[in-house]
GURONU-214787 format. One record per atom (N, C-alpha, C, O, CB): x, y negated, z. Coordinates in steps of 0.02 Angstrom, whole numbers, padded with zeros to 5 digits, always signed. Atoms other than C-alpha are relative to their C-alpha. Glycine has a CB too. Example, Ala and Ser with C-alpha at 12.3 -4.5 7.8 and 13.67 -1.06 7.14 Angstrom:
+00045+00059+00000
+00615+00225+00390
+00045-00060+00000
+00097-00059+00033
-00050-00001+00062
-00042+00059-00003
+00684+00053+00357
-00039-00055+00037
-00014-00110+00045
+00020-00023-00071
//
This chain:
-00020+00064+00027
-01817+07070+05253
+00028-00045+00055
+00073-00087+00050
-00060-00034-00035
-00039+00058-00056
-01785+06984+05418
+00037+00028+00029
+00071-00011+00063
-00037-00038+00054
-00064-00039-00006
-01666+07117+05461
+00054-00038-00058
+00100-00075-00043
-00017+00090-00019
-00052+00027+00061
-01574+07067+05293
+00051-00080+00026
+00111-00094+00028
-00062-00025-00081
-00033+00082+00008
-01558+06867+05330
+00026-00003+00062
+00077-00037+00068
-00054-00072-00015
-00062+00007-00069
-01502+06895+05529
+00067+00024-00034
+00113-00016-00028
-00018+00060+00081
-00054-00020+00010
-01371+06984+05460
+00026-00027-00072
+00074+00010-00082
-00003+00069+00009
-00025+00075+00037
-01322+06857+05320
+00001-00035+00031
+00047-00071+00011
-00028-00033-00048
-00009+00062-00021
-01339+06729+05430
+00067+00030+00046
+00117+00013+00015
-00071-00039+00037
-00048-00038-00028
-01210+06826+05554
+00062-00008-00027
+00110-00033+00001
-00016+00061+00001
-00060-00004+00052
-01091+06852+05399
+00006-00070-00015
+00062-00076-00040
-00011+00048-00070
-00011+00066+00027
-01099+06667+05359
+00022-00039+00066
+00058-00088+00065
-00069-00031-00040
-00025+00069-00043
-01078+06587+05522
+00072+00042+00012
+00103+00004+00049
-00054-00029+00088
-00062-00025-00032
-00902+06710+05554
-00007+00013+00056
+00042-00002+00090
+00050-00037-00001
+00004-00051-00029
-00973+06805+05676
+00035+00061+00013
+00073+00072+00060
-00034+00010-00015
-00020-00035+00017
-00940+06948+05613
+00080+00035-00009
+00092+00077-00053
-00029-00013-00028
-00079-00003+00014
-00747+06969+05622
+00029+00044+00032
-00006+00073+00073
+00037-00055+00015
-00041-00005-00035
-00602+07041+05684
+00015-00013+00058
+00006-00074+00065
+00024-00010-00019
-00030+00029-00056
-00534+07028+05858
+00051-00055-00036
+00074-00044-00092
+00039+00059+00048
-00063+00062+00009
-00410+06869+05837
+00045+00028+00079
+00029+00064+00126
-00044-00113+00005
-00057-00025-00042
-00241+06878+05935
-00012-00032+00055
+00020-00010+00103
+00072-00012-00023
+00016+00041-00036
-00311+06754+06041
-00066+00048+00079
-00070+00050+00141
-00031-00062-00063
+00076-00021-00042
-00489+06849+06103
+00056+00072+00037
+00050+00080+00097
-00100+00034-00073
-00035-00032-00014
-00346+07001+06118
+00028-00010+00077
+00021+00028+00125
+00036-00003-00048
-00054+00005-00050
-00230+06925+06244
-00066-00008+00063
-00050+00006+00120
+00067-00077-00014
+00017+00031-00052
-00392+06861+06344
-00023+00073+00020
-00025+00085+00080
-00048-00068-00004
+00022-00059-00030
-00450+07030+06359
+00044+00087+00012
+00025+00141+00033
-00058+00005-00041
-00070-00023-00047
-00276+07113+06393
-00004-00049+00076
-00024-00009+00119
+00088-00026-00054
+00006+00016-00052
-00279+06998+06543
-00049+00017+00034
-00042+00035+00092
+00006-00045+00000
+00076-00030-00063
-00462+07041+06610
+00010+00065+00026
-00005+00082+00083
-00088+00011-00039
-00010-00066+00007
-00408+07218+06575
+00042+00001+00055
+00020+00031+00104
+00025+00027-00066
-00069+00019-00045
-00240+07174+06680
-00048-00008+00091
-00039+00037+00133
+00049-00104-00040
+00019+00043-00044
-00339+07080+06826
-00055+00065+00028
-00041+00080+00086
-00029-00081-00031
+00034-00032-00002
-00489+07221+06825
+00055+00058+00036
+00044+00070+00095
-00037+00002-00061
-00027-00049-00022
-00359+07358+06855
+00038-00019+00056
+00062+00024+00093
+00031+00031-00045
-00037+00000-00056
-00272+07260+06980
-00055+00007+00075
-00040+00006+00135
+00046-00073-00007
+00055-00012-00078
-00446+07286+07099
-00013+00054-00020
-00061+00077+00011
-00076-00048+00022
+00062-00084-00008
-00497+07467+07039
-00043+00005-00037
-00075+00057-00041
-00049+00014+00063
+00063-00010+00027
-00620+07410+06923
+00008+00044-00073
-00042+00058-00107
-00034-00074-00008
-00006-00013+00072
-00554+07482+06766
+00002-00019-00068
-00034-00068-00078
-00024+00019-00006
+00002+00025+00065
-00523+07458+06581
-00056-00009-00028
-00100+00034-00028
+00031+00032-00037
+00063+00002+00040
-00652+07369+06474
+00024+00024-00076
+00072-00002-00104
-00035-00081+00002
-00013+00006+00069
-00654+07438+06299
-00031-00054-00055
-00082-00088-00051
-00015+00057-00019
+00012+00063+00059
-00656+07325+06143
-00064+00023-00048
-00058+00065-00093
+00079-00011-00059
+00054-00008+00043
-00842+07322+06070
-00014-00034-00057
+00003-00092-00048
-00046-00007+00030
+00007+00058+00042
-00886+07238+05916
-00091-00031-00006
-00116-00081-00033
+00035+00028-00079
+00084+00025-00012
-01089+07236+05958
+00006-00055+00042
-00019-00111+00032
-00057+00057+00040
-00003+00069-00058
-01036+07134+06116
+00021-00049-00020
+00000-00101+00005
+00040+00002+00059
-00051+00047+00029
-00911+07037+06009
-00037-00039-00035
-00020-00098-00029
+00054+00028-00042
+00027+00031+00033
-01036+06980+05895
-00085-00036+00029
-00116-00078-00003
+00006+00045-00054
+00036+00031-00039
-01179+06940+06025
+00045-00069+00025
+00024-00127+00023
-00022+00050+00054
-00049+00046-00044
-01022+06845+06115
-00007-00060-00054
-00017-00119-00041
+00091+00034+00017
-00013+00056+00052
-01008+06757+05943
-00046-00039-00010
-00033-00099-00008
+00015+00019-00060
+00050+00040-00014
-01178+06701+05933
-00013-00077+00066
-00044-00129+00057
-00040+00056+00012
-00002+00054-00041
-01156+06589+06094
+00069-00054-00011
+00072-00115-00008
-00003+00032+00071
-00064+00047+00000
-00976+06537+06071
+00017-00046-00080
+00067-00079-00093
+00069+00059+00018
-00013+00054+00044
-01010+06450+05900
-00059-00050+00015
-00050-00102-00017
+00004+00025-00077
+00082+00018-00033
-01195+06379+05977
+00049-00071+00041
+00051-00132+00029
-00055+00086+00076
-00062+00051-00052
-01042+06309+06130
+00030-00051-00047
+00026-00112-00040
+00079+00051+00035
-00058+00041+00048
-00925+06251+05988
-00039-00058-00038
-00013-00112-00047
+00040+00054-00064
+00026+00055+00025
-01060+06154+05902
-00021-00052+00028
-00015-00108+00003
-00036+00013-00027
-00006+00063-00046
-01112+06055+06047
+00048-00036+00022
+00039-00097+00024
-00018+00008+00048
-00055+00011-00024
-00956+06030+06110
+00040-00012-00069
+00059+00025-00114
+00022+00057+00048
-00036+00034+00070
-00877+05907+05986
+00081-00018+00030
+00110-00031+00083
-00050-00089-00031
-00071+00029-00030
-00711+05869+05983
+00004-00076+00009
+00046-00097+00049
+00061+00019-00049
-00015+00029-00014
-00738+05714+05968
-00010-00056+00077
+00001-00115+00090
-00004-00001-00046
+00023+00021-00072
-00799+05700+06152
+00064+00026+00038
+00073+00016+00099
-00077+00038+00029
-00050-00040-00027
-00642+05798+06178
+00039-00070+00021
+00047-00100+00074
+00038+00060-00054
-00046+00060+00004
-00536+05658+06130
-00008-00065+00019
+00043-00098+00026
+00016-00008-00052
+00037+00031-00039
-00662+05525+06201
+00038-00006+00068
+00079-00050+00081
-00065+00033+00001
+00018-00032-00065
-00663+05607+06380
+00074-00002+00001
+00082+00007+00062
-00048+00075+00010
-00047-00038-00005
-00472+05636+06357
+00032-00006+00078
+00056+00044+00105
+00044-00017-00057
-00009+00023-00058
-00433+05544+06525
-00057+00007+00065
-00057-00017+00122
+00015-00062-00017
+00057-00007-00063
-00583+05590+06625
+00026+00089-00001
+00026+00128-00049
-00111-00026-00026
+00021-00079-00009
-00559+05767+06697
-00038+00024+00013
-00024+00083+00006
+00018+00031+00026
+00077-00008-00019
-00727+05793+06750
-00027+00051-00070
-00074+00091-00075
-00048-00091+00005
+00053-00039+00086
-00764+05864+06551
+00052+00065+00020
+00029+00114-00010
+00014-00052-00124
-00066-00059+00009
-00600+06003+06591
-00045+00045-00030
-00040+00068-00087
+00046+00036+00076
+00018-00068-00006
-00742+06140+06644
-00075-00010-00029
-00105+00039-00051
+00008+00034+00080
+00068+00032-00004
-00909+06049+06619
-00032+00012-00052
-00089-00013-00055
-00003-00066+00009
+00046+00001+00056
-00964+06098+06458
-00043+00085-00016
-00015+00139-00005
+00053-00028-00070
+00014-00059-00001
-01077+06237+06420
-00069+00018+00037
-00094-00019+00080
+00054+00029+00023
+00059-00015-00031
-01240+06343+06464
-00009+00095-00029
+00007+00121-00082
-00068-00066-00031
+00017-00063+00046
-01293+06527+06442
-00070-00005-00022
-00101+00047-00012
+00010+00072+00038
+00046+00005+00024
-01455+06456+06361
+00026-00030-00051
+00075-00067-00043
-00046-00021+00032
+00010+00018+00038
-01474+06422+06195
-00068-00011-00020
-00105+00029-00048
+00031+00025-00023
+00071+00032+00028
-01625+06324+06165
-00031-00008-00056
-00092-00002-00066
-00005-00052+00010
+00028+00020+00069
-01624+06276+05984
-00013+00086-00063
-00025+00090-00123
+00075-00069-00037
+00014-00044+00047
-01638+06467+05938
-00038+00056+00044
-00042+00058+00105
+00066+00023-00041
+00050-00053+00007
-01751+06620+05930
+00033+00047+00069
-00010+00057+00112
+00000+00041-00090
-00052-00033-00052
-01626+06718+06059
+00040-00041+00036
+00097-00060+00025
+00048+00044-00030
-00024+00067-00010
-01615+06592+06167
+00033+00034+00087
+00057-00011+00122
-00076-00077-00005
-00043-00027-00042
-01537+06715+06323
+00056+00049-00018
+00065+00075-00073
-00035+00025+00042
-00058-00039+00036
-01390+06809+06320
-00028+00099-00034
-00012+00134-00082
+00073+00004+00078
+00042-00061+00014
-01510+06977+06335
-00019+00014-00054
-00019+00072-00075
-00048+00004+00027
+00040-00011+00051
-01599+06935+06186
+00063-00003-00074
+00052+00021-00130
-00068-00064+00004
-00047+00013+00052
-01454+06899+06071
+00061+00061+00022
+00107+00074-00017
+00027-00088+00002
-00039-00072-00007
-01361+07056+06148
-00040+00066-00063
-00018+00103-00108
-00015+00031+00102
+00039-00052+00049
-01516+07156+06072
-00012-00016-00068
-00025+00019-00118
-00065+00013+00022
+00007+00012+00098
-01524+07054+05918
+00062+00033-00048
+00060+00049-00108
+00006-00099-00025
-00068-00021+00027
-01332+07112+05895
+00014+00061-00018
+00051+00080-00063
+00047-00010+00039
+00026-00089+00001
-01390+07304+05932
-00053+00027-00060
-00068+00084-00081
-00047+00017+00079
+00050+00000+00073
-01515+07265+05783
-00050+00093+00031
-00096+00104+00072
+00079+00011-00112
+00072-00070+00014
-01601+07468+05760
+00005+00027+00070
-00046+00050+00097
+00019+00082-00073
-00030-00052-00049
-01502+07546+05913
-00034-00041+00039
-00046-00003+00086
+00083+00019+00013
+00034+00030-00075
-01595+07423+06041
-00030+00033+00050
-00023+00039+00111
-00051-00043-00009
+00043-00065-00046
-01701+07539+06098
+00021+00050+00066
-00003+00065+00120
-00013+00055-00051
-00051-00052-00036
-01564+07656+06156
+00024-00034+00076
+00026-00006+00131
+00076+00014-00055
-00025+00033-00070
-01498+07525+06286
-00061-00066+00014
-00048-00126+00009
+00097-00036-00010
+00053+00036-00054
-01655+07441+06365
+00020-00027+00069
+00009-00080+00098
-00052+00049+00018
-00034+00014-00079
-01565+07465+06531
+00060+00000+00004
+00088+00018+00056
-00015+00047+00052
-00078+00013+00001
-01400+07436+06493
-00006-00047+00048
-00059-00076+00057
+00041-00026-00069
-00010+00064-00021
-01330+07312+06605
+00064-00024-00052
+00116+00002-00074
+00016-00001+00086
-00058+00046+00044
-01248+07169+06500
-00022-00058+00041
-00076-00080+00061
-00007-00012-00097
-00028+00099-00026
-01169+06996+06571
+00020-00037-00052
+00029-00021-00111
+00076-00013+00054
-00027+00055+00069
-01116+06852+06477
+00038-00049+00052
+00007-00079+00096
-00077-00052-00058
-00003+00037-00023
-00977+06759+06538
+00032-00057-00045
+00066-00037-00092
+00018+00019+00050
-00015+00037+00035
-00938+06588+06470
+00061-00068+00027
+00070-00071+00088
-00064-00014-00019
-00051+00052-00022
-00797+06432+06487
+00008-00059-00087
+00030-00047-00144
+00092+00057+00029
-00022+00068+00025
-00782+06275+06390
+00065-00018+00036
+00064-00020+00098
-00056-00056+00013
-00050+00038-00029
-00610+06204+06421
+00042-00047-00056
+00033-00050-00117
+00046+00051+00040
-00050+00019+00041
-00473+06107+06361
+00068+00024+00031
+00079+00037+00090
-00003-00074-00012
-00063+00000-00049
-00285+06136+06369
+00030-00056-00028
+00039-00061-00089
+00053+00069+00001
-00044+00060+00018
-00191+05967+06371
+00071-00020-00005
+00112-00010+00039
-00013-00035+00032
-00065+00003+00014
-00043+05913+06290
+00058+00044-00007
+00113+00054+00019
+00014-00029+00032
-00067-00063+00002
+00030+06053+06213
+00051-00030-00068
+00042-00080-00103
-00041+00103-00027
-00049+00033+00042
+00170+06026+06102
-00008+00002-00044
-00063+00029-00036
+00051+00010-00002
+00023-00039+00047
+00144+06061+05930
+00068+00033-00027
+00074+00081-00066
-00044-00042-00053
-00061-00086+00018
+00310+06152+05907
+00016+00050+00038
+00056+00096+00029
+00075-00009-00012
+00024-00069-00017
+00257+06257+06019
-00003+00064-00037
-00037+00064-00089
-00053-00007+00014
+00025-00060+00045
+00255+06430+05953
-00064+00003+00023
-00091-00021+00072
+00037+00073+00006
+00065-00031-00008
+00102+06507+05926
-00022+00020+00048
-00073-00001+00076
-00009+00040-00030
+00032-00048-00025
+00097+06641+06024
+00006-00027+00074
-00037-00022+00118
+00029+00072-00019
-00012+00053-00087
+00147+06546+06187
-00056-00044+00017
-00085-00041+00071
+00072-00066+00001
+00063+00018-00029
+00008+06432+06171
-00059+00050+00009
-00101+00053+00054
-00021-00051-00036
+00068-00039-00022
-00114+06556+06149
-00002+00046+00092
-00048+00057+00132
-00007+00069-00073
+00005-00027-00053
-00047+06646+06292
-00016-00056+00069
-00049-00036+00117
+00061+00040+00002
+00033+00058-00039
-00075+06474+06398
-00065-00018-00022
-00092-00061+00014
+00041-00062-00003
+00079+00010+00004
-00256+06468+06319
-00032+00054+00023
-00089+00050+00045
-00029-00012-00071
+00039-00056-00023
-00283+06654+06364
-00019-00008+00090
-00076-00008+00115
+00049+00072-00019
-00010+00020-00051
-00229+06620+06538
-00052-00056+00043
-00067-00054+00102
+00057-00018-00013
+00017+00035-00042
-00321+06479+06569
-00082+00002-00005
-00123-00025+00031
+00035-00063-00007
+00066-00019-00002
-00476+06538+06512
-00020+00050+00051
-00071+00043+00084
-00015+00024-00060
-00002-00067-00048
-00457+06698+06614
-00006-00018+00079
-00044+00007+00121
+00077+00042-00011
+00014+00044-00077
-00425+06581+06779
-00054-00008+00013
-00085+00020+00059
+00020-00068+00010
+00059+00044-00002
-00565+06476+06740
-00067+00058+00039
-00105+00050+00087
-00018-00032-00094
+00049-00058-00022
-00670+06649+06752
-00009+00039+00064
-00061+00067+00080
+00011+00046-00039
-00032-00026-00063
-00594+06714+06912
-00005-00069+00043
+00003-00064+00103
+00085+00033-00011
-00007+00029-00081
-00603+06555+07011
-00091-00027-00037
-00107-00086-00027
+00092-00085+00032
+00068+00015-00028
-00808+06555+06967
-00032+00078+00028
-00023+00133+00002
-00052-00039-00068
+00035-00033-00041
-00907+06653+07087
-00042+00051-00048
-00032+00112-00054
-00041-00049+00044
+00039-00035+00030
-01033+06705+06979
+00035+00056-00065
+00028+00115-00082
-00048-00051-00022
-00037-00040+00069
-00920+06737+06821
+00056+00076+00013
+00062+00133-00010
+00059-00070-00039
-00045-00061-00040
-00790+06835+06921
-00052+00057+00036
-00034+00116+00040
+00052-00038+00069
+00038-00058-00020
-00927+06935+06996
-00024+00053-00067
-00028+00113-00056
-00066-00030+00040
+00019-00018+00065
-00979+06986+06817
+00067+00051-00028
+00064+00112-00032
-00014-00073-00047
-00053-00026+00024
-00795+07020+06744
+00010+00071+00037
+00014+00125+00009
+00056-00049+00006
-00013-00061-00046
-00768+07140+06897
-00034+00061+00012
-00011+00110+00042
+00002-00019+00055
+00026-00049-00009
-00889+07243+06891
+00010+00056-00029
+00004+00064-00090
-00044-00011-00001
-00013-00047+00040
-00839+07412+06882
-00046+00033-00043
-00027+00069-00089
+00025+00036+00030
+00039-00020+00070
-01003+07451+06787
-00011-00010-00049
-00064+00010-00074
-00036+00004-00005
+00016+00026+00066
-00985+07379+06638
+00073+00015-00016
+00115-00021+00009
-00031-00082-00009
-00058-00036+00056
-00834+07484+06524
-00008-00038-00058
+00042-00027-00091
-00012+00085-00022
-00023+00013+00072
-00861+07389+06359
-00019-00059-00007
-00073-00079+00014
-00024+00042-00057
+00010+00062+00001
-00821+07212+06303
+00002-00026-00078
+00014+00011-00126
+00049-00030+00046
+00001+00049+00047
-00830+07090+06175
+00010-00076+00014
-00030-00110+00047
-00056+00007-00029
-00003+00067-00004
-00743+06918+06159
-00001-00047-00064
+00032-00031-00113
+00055-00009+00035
-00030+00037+00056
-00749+06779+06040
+00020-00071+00020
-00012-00087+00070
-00047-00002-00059
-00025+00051+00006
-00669+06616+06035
+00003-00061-00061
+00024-00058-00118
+00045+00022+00013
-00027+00059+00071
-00672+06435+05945
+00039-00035+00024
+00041-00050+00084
-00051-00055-00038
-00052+00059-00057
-00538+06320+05975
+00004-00042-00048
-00008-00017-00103
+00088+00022+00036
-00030+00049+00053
-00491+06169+05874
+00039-00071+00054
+00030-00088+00112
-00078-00032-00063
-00051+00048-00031
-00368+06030+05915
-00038-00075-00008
-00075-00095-00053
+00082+00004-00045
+00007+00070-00015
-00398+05863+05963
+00079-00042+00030
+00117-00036+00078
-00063+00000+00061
-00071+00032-00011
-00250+05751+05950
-00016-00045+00059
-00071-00070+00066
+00033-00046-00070
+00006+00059-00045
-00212+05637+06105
+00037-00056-00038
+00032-00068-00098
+00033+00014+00076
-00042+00059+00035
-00094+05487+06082
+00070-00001+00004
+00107-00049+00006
-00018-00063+00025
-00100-00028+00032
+00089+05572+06056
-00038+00009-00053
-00097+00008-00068
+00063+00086+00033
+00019-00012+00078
+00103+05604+05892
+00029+00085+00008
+00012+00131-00029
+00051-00064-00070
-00028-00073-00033
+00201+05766+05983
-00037+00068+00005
-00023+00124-00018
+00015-00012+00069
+00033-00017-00021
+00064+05823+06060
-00065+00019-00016
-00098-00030-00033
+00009-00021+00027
+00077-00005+00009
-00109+05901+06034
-00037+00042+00077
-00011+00080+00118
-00014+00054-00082
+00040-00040-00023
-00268+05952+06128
-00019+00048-00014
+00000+00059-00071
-00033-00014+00008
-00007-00067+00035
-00324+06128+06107
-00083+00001+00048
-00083+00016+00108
+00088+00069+00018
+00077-00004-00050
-00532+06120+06179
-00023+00078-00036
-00025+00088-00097
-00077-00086-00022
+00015-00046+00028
-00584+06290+06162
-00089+00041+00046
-00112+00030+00102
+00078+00041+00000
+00074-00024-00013
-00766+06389+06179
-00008+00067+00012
-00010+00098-00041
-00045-00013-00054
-00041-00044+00005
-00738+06539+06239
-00073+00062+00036
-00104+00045+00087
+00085-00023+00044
+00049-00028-00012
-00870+06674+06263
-00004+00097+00014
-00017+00133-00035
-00035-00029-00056
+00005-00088+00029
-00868+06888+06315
-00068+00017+00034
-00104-00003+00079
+00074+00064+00034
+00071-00065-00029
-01006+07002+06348
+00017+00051+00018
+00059+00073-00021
-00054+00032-00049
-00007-00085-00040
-00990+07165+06440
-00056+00037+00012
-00105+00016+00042
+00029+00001+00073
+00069-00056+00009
-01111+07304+06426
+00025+00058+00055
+00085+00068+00066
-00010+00042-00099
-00022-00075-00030
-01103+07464+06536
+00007+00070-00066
+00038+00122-00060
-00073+00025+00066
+00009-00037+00004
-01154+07543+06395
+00035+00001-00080
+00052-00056-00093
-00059+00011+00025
-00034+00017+00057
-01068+07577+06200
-00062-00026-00029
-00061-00050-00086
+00041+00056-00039
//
């Protein structure tokens, strides 16, 4: 029975999904960046994807937009938002919400190594006739930076022991004051396992 409602609750918050073209491009770039040191391709998991998802709607709900649009002139909020604790729930590390995602199979990977790395950002003043796919590729990008210029996070991404990933992403817009222009604050969350 409490097998049943994690996994309704999962299916209800949109968890559960598809890669988006978005979580794609960010993990074509890690993939990109990984092979440019030796470390190798991560493959696309959907256990990791949906642990990942667990934190990155947890991110998205704290992280309001309307602090987005608040803050819009302070850069201090760019990188600042975010935690790999979740306090207000039952799987309140990334470990435990990796194995809640592994549901029966847990067992099997006890000693997996899994990371979690995370980024809150915004990207400012994008156009809105922007194509699509251009901004996303400036949201993939700058998430992907963000990860590579932290110590800890970049130590994580790189590691060649961990082959299989999972990303998810929330983003929503926050208008500035063009009428041109929007914010794009996004929550952005992967996991990497060594193991499938």
């Amino acid at each position: 029975m409490k097998r049943a409602i994690i996994i309704i609750f999962l299916a209800m918050a949109g968890i559960c999904q598809a890669q988006t073209s978005l979580e794609k491009k960010v993990l074509d770039l890690a993939n990109e960046y990984r092979s440019s040191l030796g470390a190798g391709n991560l493959e696309w998991n959907s256990i990791a994807a949906n642990s990942a998802g667990m934190q990155a709607k947890y991110l998205d709900t704290v992280n309001k937009c309307a602090q987005c649009a608040k803050d819009l002139k302070d850069k201090r909020f760019l990188n600042t938002f975010g935690s790999h604790e979740n306090p207000g729930a039952k799987m309140k590390t990334f470990y435990d919400r990796y194995m809640l995602a592994l549901g029966k199979d847990s067992s099997s990977h006890k000693h997996s190594k899994v990371g979690e790395i995370i980024d809150y950002s915004t990207l400012y003043h994008v156009e809105k006739s922007q194509k699509a796919d251009s901004t996303e590729a400036a949201l993939a990008k700058m998430i992907i930076e963000n990860w590579k210029n932290s110590k800890e996070h970049n130590k994580i991404l790189t590691d060649p022991e961990m082959k299989y990933a999972g990303v998810r992403i929330f983003r929503k817009s926050c208008y500035d004051s063009f009428i041109t222009s929007e914010n794009i604050a996004t929550s952005s969350v992967m996991v990497l396992t060594s193991k499938k």
